[in-house]
PyMOL Python script that loads the backbone (N, CA, C, O; Angstrom):
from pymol import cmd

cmd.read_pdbstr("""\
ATOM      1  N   UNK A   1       0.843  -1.176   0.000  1.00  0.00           N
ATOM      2  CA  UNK A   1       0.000   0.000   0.000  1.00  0.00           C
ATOM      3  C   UNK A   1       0.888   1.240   0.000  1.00  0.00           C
ATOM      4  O   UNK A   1       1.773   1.239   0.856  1.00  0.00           O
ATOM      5  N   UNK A   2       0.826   2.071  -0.635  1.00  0.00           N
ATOM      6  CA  UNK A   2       1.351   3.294  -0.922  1.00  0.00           C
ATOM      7  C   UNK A   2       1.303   4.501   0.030  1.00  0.00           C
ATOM      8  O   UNK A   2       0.140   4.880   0.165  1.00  0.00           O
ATOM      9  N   UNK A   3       2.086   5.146   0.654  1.00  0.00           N
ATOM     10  CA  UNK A   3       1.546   5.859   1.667  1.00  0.00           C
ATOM     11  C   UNK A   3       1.539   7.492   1.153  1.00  0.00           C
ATOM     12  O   UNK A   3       2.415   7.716   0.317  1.00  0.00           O
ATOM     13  N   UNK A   4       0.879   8.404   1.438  1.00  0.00           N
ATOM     14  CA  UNK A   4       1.041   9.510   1.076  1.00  0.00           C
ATOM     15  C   UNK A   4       1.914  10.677   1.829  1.00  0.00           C
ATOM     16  O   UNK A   4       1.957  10.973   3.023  1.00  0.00           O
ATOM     17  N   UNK A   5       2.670  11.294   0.564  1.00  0.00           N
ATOM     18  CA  UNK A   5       3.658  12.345   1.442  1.00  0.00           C
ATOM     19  C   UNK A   5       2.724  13.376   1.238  1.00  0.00           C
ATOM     20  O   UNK A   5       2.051  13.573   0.226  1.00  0.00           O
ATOM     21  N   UNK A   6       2.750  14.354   2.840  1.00  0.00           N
ATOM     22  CA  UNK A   6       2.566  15.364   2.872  1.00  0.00           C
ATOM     23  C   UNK A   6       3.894  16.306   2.317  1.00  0.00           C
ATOM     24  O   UNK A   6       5.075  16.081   2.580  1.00  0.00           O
ATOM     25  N   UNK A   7       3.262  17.616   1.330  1.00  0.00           N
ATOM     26  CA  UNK A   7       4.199  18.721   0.855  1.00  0.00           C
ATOM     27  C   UNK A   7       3.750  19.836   1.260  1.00  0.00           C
ATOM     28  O   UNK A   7       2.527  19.880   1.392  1.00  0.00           O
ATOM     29  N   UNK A   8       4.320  20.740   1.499  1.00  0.00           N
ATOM     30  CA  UNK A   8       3.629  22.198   2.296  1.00  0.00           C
ATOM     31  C   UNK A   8       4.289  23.220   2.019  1.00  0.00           C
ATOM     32  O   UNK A   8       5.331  23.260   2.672  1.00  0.00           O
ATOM     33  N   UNK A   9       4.148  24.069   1.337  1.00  0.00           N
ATOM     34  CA  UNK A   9       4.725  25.413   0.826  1.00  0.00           C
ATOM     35  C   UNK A   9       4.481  26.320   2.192  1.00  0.00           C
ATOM     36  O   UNK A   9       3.594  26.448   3.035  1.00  0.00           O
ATOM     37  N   UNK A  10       5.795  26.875   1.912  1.00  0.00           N
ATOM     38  CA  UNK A  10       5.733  28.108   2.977  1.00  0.00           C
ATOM     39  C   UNK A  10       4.592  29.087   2.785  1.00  0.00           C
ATOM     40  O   UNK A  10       4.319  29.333   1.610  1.00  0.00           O
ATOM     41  N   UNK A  11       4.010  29.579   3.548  1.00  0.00           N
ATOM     42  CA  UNK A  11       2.800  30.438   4.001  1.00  0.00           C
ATOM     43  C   UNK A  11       3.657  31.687   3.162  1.00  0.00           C
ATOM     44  O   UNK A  11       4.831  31.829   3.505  1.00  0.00           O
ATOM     45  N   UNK A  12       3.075  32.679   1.978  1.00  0.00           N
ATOM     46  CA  UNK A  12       3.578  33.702   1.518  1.00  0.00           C
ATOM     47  C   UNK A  12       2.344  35.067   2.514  1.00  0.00           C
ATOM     48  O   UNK A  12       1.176  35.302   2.205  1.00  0.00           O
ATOM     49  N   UNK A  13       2.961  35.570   3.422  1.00  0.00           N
ATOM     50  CA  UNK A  13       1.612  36.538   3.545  1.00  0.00           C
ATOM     51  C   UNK A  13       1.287  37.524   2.517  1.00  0.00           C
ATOM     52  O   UNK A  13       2.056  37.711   1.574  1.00  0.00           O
ATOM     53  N   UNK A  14      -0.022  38.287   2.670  1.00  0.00           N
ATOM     54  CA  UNK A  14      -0.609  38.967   1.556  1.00  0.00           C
ATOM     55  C   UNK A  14      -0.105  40.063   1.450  1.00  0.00           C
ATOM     56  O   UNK A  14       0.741  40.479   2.241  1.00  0.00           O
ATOM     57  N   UNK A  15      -0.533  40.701   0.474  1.00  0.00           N
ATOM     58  CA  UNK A  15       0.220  41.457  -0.193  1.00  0.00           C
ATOM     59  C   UNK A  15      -0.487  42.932   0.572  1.00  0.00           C
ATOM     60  O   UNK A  15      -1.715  43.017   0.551  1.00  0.00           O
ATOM     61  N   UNK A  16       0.360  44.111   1.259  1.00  0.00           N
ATOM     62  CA  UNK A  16      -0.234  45.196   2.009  1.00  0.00           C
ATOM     63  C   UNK A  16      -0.605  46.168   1.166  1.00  0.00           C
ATOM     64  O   UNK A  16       0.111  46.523   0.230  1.00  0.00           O
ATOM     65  N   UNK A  17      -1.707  46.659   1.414  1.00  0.00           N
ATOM     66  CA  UNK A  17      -2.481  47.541   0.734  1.00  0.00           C
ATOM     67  C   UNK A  17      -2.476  48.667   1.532  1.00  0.00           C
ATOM     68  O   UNK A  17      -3.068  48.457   2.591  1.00  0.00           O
ATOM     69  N   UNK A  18      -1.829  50.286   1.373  1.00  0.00           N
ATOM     70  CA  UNK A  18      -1.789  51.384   2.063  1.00  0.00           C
ATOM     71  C   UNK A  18      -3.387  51.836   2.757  1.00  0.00           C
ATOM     72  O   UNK A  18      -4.366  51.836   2.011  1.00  0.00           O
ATOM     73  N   UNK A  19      -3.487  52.097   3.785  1.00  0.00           N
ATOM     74  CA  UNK A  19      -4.635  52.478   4.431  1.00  0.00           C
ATOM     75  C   UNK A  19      -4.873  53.696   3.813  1.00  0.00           C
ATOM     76  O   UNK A  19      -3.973  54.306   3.235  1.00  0.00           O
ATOM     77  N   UNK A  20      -6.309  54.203   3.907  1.00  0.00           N
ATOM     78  CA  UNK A  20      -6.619  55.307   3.404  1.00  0.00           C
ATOM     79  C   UNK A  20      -6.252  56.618   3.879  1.00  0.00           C
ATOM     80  O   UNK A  20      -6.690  56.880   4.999  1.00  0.00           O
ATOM     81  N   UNK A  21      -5.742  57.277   3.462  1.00  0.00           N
ATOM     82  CA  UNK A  21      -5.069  58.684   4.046  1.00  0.00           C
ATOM     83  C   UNK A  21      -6.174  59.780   5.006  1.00  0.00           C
ATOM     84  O   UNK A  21      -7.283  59.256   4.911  1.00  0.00           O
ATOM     85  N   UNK A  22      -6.236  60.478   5.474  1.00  0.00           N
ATOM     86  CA  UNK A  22      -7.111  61.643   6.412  1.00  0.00           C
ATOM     87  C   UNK A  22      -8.144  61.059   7.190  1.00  0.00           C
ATOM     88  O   UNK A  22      -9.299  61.485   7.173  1.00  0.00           O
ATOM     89  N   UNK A  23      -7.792  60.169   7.819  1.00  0.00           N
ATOM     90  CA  UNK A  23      -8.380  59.392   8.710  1.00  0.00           C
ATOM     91  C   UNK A  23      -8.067  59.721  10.252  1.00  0.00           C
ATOM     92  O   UNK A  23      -6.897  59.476  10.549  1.00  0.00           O
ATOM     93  N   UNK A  24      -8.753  60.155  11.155  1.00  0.00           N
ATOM     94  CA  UNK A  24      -7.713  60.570  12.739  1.00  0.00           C
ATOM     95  C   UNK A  24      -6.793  59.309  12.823  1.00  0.00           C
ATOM     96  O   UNK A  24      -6.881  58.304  12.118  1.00  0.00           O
ATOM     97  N   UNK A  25      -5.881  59.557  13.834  1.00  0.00           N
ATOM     98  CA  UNK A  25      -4.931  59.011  14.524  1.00  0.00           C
ATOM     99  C   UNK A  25      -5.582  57.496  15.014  1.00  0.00           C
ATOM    100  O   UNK A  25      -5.139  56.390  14.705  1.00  0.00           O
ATOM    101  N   UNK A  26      -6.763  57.798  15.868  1.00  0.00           N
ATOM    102  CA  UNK A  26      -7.695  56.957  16.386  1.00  0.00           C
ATOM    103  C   UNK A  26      -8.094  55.826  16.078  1.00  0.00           C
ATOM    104  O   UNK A  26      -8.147  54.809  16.769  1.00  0.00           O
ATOM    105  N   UNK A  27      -8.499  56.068  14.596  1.00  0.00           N
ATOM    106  CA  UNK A  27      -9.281  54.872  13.336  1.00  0.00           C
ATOM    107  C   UNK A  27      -7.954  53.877  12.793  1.00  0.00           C
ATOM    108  O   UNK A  27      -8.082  52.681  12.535  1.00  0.00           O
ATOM    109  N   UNK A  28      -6.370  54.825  12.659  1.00  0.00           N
ATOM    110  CA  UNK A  28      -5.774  53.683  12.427  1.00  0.00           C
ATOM    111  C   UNK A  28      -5.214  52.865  13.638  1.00  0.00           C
ATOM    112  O   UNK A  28      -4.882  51.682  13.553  1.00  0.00           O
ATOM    113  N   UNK A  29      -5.138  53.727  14.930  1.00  0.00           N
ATOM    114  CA  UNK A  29      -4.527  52.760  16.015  1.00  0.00           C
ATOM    115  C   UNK A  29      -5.987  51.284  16.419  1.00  0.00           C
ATOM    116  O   UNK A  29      -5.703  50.278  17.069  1.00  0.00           O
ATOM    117  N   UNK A  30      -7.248  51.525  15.913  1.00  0.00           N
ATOM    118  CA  UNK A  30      -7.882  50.365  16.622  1.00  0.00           C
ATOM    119  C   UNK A  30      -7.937  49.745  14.979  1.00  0.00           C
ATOM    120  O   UNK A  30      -8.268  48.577  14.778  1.00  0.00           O
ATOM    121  N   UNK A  31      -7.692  50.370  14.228  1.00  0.00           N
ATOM    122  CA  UNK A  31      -7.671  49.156  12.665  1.00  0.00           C
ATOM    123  C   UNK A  31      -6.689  48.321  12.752  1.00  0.00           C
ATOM    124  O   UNK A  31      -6.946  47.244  12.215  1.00  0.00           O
ATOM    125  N   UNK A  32      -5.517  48.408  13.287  1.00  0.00           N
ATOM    126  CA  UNK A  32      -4.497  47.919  13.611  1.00  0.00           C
ATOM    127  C   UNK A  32      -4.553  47.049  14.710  1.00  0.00           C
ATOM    128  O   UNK A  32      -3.992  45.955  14.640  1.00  0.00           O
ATOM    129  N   UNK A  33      -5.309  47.483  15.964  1.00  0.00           N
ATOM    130  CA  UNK A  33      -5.507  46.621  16.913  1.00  0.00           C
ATOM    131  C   UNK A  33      -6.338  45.273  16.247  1.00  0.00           C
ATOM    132  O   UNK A  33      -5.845  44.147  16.185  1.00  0.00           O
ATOM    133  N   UNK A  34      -7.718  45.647  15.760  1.00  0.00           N
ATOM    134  CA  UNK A  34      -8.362  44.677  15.196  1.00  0.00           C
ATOM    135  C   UNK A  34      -7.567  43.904  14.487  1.00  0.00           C
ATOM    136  O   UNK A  34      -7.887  42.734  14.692  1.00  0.00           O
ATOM    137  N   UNK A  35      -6.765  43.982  13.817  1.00  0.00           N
ATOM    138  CA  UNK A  35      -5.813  43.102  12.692  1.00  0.00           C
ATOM    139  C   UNK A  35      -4.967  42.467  13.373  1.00  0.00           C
ATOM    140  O   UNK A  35      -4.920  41.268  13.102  1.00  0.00           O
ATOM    141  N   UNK A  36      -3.874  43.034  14.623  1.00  0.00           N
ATOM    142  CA  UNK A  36      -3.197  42.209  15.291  1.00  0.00           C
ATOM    143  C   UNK A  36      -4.458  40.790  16.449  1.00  0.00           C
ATOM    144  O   UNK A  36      -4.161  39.648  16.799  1.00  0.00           O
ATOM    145  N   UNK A  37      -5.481  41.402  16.644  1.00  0.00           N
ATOM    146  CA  UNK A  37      -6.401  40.447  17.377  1.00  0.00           C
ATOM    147  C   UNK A  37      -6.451  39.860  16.835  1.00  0.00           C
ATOM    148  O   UNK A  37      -5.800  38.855  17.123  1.00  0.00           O
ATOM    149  N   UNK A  38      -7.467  39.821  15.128  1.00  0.00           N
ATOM    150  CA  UNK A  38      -7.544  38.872  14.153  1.00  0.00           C
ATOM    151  C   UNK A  38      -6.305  37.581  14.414  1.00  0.00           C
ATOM    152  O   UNK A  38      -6.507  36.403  14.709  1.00  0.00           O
ATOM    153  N   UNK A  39      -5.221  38.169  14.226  1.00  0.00           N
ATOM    154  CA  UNK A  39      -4.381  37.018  13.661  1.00  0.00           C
ATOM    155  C   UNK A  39      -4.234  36.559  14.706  1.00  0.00           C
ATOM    156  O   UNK A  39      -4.464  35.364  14.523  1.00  0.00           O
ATOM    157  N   UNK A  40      -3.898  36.757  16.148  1.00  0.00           N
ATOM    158  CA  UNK A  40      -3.785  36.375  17.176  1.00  0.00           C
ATOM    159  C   UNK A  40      -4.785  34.775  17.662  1.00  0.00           C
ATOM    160  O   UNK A  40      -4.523  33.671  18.137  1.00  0.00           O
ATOM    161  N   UNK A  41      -6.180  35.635  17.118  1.00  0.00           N
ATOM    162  CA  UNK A  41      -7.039  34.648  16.954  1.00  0.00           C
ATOM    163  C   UNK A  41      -6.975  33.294  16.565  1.00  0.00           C
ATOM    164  O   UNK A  41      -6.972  32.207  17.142  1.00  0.00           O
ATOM    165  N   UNK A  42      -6.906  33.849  14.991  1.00  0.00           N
ATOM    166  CA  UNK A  42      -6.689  32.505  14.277  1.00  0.00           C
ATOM    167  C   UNK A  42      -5.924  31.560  14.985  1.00  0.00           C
ATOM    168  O   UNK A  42      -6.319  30.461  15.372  1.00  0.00           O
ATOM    169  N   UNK A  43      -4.544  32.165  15.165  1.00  0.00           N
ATOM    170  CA  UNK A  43      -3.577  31.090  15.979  1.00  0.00           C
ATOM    171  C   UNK A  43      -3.494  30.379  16.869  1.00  0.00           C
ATOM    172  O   UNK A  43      -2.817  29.367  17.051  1.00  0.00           O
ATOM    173  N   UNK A  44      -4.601  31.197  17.803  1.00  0.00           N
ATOM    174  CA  UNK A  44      -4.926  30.414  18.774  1.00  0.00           C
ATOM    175  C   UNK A  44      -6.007  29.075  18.748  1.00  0.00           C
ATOM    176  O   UNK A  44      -6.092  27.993  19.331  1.00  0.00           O
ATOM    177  N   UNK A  45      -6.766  29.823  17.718  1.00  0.00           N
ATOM    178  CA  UNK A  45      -7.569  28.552  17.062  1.00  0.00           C
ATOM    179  C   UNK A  45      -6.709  27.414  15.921  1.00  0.00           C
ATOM    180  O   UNK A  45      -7.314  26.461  15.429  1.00  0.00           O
ATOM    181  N   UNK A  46      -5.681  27.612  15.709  1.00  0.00           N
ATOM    182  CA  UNK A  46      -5.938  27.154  15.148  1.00  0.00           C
ATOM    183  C   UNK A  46      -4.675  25.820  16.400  1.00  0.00           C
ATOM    184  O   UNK A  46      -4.618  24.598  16.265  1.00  0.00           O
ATOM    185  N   UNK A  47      -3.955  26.599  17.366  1.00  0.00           N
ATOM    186  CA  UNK A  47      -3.104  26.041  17.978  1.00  0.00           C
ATOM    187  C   UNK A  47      -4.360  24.808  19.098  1.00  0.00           C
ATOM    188  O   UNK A  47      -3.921  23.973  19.889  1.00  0.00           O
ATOM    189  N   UNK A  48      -5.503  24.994  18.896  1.00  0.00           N
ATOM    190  CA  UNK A  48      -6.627  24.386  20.008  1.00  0.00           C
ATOM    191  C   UNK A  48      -6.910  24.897  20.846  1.00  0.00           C
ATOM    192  O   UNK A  48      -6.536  24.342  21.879  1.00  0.00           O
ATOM    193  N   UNK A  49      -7.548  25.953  21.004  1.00  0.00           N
ATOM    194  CA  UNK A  49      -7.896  26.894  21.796  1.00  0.00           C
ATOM    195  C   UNK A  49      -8.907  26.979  20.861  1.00  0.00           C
ATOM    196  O   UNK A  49      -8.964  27.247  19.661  1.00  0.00           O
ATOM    197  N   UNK A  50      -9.887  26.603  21.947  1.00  0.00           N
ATOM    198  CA  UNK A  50     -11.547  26.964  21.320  1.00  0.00           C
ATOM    199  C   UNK A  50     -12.396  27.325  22.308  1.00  0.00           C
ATOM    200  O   UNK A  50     -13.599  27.240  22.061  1.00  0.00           O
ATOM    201  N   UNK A  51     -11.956  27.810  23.655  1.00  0.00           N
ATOM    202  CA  UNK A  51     -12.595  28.641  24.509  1.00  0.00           C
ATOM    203  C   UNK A  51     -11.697  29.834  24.992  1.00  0.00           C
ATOM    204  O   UNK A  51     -10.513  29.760  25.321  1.00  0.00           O
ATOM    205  N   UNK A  52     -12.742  31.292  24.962  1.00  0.00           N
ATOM    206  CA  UNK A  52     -12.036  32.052  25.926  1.00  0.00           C
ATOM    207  C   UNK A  52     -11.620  32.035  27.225  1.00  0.00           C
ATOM    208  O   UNK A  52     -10.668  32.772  27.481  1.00  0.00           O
ATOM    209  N   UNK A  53     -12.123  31.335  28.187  1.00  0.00           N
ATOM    210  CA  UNK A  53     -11.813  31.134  29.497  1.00  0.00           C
ATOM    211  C   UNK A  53     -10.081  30.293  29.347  1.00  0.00           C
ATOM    212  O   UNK A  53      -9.155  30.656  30.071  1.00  0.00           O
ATOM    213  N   UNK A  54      -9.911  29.102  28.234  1.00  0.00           N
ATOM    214  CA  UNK A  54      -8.769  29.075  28.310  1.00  0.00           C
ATOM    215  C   UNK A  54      -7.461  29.904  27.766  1.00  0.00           C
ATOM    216  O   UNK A  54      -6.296  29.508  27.775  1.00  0.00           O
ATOM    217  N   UNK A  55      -7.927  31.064  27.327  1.00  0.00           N
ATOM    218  CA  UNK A  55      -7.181  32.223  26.290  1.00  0.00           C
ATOM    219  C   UNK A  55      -6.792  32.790  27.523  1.00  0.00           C
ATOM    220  O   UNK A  55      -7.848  33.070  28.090  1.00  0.00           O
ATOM    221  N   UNK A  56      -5.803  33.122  28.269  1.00  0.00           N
ATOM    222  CA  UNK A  56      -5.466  34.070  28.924  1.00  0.00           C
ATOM    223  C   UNK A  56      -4.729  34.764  28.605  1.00  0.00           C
ATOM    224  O   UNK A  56      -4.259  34.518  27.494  1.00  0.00           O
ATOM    225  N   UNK A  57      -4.145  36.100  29.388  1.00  0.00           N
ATOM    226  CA  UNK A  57      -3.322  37.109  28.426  1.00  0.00           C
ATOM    227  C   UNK A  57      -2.037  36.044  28.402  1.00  0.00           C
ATOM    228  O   UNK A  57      -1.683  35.665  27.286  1.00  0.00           O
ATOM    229  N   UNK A  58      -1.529  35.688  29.224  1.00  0.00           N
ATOM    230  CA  UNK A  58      -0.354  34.983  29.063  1.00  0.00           C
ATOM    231  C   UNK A  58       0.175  34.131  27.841  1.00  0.00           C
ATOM    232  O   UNK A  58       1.204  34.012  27.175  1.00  0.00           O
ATOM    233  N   UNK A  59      -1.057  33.620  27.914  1.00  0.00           N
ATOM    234  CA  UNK A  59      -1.391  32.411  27.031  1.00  0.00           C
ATOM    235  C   UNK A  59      -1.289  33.298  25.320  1.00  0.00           C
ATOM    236  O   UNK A  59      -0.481  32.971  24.451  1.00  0.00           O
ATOM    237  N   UNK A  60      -2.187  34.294  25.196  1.00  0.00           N
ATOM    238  CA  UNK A  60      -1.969  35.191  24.180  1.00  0.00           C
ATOM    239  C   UNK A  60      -0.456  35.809  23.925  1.00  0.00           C
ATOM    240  O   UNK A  60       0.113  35.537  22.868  1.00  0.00           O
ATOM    241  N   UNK A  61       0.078  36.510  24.753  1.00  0.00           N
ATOM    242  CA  UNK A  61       0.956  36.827  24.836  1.00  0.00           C
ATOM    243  C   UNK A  61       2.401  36.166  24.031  1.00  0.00           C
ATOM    244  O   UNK A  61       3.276  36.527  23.245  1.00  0.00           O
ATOM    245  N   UNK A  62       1.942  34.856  24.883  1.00  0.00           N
ATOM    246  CA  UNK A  62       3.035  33.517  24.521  1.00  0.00           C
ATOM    247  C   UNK A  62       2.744  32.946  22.518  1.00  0.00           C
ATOM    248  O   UNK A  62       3.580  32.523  21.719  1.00  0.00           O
ATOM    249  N   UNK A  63       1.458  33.159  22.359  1.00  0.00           N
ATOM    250  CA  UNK A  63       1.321  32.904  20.953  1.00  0.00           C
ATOM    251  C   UNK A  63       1.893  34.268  19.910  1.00  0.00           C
ATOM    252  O   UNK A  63       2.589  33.973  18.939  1.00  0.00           O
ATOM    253  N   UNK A  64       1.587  35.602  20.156  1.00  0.00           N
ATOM    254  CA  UNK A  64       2.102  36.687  20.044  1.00  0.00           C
ATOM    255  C   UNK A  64       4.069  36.926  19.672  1.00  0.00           C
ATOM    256  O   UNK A  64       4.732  37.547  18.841  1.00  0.00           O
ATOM    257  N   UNK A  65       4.395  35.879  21.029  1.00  0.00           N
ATOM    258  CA  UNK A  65       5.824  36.058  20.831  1.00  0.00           C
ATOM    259  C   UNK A  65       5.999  35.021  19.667  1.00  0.00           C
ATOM    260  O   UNK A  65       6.898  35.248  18.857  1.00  0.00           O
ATOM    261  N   UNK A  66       5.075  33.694  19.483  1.00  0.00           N
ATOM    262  CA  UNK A  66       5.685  32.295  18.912  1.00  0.00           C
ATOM    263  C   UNK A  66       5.670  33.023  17.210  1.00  0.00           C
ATOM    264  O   UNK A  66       6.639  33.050  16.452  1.00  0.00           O
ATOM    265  N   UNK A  67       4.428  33.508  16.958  1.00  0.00           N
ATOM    266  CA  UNK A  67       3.507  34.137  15.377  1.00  0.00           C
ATOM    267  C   UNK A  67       4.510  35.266  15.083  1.00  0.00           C
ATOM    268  O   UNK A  67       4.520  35.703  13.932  1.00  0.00           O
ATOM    269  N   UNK A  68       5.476  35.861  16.119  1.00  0.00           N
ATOM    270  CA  UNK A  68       6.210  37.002  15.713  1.00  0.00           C
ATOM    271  C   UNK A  68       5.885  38.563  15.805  1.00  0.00           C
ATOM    272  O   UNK A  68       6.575  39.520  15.455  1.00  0.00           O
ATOM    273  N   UNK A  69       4.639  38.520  16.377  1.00  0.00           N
ATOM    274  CA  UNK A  69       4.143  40.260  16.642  1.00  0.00           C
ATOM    275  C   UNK A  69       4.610  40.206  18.108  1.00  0.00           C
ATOM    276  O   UNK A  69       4.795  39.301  18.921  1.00  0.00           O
ATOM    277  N   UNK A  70       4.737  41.701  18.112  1.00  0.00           N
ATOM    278  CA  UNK A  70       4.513  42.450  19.451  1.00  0.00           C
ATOM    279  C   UNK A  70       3.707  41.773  20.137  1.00  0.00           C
ATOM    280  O   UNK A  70       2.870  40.984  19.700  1.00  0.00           O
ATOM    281  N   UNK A  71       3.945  42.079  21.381  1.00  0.00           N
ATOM    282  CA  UNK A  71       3.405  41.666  22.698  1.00  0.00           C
ATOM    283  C   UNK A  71       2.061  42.554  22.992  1.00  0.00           C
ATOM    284  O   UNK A  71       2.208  43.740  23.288  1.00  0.00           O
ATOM    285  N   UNK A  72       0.393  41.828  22.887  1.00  0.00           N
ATOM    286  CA  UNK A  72      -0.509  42.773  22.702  1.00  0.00           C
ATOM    287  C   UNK A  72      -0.920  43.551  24.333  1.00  0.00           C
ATOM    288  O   UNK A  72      -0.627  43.059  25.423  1.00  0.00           O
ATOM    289  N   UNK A  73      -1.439  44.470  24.177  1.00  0.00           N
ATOM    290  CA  UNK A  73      -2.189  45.146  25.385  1.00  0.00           C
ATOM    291  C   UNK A  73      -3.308  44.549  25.911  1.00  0.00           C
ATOM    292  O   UNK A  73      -4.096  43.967  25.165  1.00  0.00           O
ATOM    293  N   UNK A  74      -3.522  44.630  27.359  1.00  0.00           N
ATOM    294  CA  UNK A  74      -4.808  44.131  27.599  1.00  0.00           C
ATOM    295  C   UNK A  74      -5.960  44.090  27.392  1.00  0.00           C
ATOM    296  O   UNK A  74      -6.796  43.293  27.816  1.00  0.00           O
ATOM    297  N   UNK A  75      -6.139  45.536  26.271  1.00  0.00           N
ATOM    298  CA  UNK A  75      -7.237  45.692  25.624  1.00  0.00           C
ATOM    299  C   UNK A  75      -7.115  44.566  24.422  1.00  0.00           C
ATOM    300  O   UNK A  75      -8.149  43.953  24.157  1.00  0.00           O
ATOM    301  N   UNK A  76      -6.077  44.295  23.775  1.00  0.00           N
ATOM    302  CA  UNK A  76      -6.342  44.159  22.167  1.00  0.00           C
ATOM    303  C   UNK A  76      -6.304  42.551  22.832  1.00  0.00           C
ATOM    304  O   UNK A  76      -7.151  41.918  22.202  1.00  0.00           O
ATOM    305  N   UNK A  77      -5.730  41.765  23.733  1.00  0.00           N
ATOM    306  CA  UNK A  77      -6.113  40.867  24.474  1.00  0.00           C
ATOM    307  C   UNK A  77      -7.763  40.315  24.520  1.00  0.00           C
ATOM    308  O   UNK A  77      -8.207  39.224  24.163  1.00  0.00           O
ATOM    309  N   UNK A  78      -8.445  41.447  25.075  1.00  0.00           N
ATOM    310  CA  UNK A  78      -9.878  41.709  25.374  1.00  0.00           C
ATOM    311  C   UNK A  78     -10.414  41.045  23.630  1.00  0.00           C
ATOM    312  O   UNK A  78     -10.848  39.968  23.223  1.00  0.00           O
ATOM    313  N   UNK A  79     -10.194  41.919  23.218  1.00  0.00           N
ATOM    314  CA  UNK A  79     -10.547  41.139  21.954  1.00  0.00           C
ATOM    315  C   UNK A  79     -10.236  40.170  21.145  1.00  0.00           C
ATOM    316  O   UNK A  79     -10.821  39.913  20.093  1.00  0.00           O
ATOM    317  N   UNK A  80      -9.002  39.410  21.750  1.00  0.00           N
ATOM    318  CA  UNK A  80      -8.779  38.260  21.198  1.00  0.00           C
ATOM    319  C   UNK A  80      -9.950  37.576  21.762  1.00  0.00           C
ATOM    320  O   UNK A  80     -10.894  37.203  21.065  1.00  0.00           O
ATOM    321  N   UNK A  81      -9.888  37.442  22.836  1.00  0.00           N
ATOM    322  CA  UNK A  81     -11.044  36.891  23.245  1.00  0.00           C
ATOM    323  C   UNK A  81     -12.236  36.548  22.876  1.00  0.00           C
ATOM    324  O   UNK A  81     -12.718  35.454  22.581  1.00  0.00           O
ATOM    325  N   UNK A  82     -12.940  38.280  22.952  1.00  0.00           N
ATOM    326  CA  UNK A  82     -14.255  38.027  21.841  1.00  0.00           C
ATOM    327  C   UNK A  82     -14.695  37.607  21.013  1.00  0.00           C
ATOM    328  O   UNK A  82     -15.874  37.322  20.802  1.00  0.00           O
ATOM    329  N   UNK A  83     -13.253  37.431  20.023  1.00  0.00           N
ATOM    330  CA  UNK A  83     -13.315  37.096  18.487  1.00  0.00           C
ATOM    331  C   UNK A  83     -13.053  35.556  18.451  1.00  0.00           C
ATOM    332  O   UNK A  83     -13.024  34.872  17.428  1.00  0.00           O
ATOM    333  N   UNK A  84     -12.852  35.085  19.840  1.00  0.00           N
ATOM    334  CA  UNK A  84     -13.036  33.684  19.983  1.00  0.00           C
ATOM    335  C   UNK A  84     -14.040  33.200  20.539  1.00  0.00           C
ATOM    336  O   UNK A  84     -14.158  31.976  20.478  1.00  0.00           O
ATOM    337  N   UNK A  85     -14.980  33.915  21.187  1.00  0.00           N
ATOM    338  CA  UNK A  85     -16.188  33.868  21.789  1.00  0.00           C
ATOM    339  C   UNK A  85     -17.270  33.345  20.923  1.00  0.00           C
ATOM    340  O   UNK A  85     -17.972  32.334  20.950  1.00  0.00           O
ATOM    341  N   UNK A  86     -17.139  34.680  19.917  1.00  0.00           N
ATOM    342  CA  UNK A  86     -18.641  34.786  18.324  1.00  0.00           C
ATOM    343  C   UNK A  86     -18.011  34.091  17.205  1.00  0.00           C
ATOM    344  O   UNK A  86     -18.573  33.820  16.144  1.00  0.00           O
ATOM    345  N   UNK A  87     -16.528  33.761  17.589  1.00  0.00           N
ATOM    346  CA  UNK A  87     -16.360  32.973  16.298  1.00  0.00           C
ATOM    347  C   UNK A  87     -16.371  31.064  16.545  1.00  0.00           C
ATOM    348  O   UNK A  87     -15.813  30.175  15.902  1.00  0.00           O
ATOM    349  N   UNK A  88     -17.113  31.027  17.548  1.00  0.00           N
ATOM    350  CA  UNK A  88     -17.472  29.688  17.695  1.00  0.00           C
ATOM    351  C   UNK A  88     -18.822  28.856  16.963  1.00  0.00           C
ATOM    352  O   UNK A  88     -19.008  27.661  17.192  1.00  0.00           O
TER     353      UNK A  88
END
""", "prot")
cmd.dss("prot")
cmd.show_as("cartoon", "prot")
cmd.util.cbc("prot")
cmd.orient("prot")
């Protein structure tokens, strides 16, 4: 019986698209938050983490350092959370 090889191309990330210009200060610091949560997310989902109660900041934190971003705030934390909450 023949067994199958797994092959896996490196992950290319997407391609950045400039944010829209005359926007306050405000709109890009939480567009940015949302985007670092996003990915935070995923990772955590995708590392098995499928409840917030087991997401702690630490726990975030520690995926944060593994994925290569900055170390998030307790707010943008807050919303990792959420986005693991409604995305169940």
């Amino acid at each position: 019986m023949a067994v199958a090889t797994l092959t896996t191309k490196p992950l290319t990330p997407p391609k950045k698209k400039p944010l829209p210009a005359g926007q306050p200060r405000e709109w890009y610091v939480s567009h940015n938050r949302r985007l670092k949560a996003m990915r935070l997310a995923i990772a955590l989902l995708d590392s098995g983490v499928y409840h917030p109660a087991t997401a702690d900041n630490r726990r975030i934190r520690g995926t944060a350092e593994r994925i290569g971003v900055h170390a998030p705030s307790d707010t943008t934390c807050r919303m990792v959370r959420a986005l693991i909450r409604y995305g169940r």
